[in-house]
C-alpha positions as CSV (number, residue, x, y, z in Angstrom):
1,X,-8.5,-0.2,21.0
2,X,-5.9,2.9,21.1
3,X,-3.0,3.5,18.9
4,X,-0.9,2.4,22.2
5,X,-2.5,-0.3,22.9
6,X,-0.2,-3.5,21.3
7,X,-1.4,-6.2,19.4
8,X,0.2,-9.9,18.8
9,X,1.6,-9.7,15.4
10,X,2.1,-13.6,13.6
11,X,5.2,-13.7,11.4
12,X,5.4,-16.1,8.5
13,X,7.1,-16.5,5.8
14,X,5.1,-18.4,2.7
15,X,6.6,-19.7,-0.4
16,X,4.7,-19.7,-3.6
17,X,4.4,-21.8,-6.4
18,X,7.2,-20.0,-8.0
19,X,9.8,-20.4,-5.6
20,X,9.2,-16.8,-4.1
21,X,9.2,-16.4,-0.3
22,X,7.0,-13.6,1.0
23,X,6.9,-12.4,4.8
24,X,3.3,-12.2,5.9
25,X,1.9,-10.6,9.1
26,X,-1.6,-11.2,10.5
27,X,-4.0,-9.6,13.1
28,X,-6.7,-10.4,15.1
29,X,-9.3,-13.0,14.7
30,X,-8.7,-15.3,12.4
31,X,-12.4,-15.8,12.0
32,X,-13.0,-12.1,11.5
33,X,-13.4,-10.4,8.3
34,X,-9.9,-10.0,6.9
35,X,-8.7,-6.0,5.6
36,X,-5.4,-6.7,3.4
37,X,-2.8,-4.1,3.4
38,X,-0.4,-3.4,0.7
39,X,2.5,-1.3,0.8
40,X,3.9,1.4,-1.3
41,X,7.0,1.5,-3.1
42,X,10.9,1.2,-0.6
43,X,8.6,0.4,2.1
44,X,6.7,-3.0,3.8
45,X,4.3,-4.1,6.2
46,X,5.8,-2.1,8.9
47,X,4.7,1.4,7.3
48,X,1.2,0.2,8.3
49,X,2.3,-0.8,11.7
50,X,1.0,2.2,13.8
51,X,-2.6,1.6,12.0
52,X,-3.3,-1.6,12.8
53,X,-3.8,-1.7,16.2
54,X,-6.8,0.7,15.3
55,X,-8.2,-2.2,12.5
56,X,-8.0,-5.0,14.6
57,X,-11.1,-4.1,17.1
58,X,-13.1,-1.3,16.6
59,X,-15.5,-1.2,19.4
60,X,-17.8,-4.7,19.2
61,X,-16.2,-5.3,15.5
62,X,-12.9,-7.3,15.0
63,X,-10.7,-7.5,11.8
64,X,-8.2,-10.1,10.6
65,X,-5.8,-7.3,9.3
66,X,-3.2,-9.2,6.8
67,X,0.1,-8.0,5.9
68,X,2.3,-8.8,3.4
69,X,5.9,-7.3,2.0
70,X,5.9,-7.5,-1.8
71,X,8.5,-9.0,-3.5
72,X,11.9,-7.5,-3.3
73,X,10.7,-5.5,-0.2
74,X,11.3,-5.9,3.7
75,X,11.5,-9.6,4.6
76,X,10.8,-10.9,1.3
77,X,13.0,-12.6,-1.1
78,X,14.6,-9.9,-3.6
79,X,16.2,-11.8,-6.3
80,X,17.5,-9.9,-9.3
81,X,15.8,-12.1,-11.8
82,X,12.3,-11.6,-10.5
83,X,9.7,-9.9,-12.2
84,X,8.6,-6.9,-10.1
85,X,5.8,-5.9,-12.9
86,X,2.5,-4.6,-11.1
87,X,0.7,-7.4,-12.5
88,X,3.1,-9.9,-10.9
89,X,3.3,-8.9,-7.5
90,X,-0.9,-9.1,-7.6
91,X,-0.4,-12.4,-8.7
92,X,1.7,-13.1,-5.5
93,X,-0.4,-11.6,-3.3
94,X,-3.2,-13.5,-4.7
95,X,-1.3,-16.5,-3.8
96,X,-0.8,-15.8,-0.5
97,X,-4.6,-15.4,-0.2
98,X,-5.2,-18.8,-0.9
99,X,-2.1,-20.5,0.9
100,X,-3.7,-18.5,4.2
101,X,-7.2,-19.9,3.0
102,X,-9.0,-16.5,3.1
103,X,-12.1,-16.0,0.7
104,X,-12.7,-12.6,0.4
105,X,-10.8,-9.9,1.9
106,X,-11.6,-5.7,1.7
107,X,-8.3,-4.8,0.0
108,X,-6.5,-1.3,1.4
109,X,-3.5,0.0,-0.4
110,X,-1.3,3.1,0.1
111,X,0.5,5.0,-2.7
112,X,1.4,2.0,-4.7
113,X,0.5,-0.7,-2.7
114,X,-2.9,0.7,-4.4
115,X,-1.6,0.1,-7.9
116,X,-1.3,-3.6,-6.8
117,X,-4.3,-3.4,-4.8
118,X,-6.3,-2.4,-8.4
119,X,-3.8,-5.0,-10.7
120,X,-5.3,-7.6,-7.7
121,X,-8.9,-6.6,-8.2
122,X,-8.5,-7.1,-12.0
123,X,-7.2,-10.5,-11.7
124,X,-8.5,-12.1,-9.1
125,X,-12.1,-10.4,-8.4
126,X,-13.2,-13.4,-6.7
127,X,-10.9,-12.6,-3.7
128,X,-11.7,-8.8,-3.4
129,X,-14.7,-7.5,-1.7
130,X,-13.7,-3.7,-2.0
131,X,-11.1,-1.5,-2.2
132,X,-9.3,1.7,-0.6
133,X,-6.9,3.6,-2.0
134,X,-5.0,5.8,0.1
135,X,-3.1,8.9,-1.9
136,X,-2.3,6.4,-4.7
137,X,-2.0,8.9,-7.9
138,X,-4.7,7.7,-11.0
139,X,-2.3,8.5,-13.9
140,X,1.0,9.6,-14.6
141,X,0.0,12.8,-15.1
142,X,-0.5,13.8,-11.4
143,X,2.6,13.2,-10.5
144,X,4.8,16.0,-9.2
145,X,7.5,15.2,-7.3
146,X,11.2,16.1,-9.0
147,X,12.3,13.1,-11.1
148,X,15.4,11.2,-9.7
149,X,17.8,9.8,-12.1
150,X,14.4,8.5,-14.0
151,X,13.0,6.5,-10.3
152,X,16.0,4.3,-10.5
153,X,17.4,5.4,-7.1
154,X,20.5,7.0,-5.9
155,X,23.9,6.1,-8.0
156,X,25.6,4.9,-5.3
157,X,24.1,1.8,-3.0
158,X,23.7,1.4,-0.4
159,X,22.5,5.0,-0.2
160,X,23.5,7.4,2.4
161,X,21.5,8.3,5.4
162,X,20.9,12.0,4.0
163,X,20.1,10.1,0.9
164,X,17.6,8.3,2.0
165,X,15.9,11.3,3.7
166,X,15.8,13.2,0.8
167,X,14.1,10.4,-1.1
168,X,11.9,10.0,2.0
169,X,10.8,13.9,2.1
170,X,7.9,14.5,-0.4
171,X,6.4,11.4,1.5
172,X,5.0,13.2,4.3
173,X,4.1,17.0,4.9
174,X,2.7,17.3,8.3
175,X,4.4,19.8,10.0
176,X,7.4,18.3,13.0
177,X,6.7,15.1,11.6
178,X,9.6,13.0,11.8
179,X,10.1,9.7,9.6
180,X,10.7,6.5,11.6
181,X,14.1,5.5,11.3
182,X,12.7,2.3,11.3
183,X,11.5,2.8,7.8
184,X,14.6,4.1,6.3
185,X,16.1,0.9,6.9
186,X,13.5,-1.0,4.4
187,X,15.2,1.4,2.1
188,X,18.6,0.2,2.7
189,X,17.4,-3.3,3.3
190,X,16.7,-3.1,-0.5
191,X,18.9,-3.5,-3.6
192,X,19.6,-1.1,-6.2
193,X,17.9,-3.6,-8.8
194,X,14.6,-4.2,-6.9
195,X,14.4,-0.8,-6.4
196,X,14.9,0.8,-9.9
197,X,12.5,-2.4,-10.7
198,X,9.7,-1.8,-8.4
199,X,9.6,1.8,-9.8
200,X,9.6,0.8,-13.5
201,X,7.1,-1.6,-12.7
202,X,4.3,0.7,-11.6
203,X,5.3,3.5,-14.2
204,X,4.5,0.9,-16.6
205,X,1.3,-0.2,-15.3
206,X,-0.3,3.6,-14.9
207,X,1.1,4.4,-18.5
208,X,-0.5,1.3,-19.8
209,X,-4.2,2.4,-18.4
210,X,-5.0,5.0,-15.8
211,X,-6.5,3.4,-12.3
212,X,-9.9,5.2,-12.3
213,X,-10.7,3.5,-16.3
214,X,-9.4,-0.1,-14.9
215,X,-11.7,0.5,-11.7
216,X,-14.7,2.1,-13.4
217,X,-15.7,-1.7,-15.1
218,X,-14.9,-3.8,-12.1
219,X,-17.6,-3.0,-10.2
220,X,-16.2,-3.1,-7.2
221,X,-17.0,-0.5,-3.7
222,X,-13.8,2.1,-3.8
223,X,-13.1,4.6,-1.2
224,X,-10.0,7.1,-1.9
225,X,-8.5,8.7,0.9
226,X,-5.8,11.7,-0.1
227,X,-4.0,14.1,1.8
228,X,-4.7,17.2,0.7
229,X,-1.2,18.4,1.0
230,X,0.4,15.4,-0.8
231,X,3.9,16.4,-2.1
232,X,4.0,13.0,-4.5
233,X,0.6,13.2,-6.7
234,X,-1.4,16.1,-7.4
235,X,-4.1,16.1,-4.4
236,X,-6.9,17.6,-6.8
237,X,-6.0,14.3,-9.3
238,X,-8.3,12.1,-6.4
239,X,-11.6,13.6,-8.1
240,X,-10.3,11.7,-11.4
241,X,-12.1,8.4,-9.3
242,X,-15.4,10.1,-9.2
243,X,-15.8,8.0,-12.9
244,X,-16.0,4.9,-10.8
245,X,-19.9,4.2,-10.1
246,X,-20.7,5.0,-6.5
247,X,-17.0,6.0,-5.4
248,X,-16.0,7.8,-2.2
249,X,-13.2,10.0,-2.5
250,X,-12.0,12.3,0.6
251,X,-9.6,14.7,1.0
252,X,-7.2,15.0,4.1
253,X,-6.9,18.3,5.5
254,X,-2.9,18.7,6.8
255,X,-1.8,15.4,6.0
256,X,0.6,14.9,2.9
257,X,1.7,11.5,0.6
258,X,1.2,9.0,4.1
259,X,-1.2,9.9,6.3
260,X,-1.3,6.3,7.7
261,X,2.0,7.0,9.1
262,X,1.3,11.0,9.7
263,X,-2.4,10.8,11.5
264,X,-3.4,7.2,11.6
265,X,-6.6,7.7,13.1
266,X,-7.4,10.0,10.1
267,X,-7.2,7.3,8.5
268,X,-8.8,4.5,10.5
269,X,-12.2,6.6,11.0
270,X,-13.6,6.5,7.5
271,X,-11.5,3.4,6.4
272,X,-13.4,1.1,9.7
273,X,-16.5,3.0,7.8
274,X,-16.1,2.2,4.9
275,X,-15.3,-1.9,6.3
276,X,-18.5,-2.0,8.5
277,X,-20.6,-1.8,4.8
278,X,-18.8,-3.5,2.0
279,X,-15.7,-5.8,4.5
């Protein structure tokens, strides 16, 4: 299947124990072997949008490619008196799991939709096969973009259009590349709370414990995919996950912070790999 090729996305919305209603798209077979994909920060399931048309069949293999906008994110419920702690939002996606009855599922996050892919794989192992990790930073300490106002957003919300783009800008680095307005609006479609929040959140969990010393005990396949010209996280930082037994870390030639949105069949090549041993 091409990129242009379209596939028949299912919308639902599912409602936890809690009370929190999540927006969940799914792919593909539902017998096949399911790939969960988890967003990064000011973003949703539609940042993985031009990627999964490449995961649902791959030549005589077929995926179940789930979906799923995190609390205070795209079409999810954004109340101000939600937790939006890493920890938290695993738990949620765990729970979606088992409302949509899947088992196991190879778990793919990007920037950090990985940090929640990781907190996930710590608490509920039984529902994570393995992991990828696309240009999701190990530690505070590879970060390098300019703080903003200490991640808590513009001052003024909703932010303005030029705003927003400059937030947007060390998130890609391919040369021409134009962000999808499409994906500015899940920045406006947030509030000034969930986003300072979701920011804090992660911040907390990578000061707490650095990804590659959480991952290194779980015992769990990892591939890292970075692009080598990331303007977010420190490209070199992806060897830090060579301390996790039998990891696969690759660098990106000419891609920046998302190459799932810059060159998704970069991406889909060694991530359909990677599924066809350890999905």
């Amino acid at each position: 299947m091409t990129a242009s090729e379209k596939t028949t996305t299912a919308l639902s919305a599912v409602t936890l124990d809690d009370g929190d209603t999540l927006r969940v798209c799914q792919d593909g077979p539902r017998d096949a072997p399911v790939l969960l994909l988890i967003h990064g920060s000011a973003s949703s399931a539609r940042s993985w949008d031009a990627l999964v048309p490449l995961l649902v069949r791959d030549g005589a293999r077929a995926h179940r490619v789930v979906r799923v906008d995190l609390l205070g994110h795209g079409g999810s419920d954004k109340p101000d008196d939600g937790s939006y702690a890493i920890p938290d939002q695993a738990r949620r996606v765990g729970g979606v799991l088992d409302r949509l009855g899947v088992g196991r599922a190879m778990v793919v996050g990007h920037s950090s939709g990985g940090v929640t892919a990781t907190a996930l794989a710590e608490l509920r192992p039984d529902r994570v096969s393995a992991l990828v990790l696309v240009n999701t930073g190990p530690g505070l300490g590879a970060f390098i973009a300019p703080e903003t106002q200490d991640s808590a957003g513009p001052l003024r919300w909703p932010p303005t259009d030029e705003q927003i783009r400059q937030l947007a800008s060390t998130g890609f680095s391919r040369p021409g590349y134009r962000v999808p307005d499409a994906l500015l609006d899940e920045v406006r479609a947030m509030t000034a709370h969930t986003f300072a929040a979701t920011m804090r959140g992660t911040r907390a969990y990578l000061a707490e414990r650095a990804l590659p010393e959480r991952l290194a005990v779980l015992g769990k396949p990892l591939l890292v995919l970075f692009g080598a010209d990331d303007r977010r996280w420190r490209s070199s930082s992806a060897a830090d996950y060579h301390v996790v037994p039998g990891a696969r870390v690759e660098l990106l030639a000419g891609l920046g912070h998302s190459p799932i949105l810059e060159d998704p069949p970069r991406v889909a090549g060694p991530l359909l790999d990677f599924a066809a041993l350890h999905g």
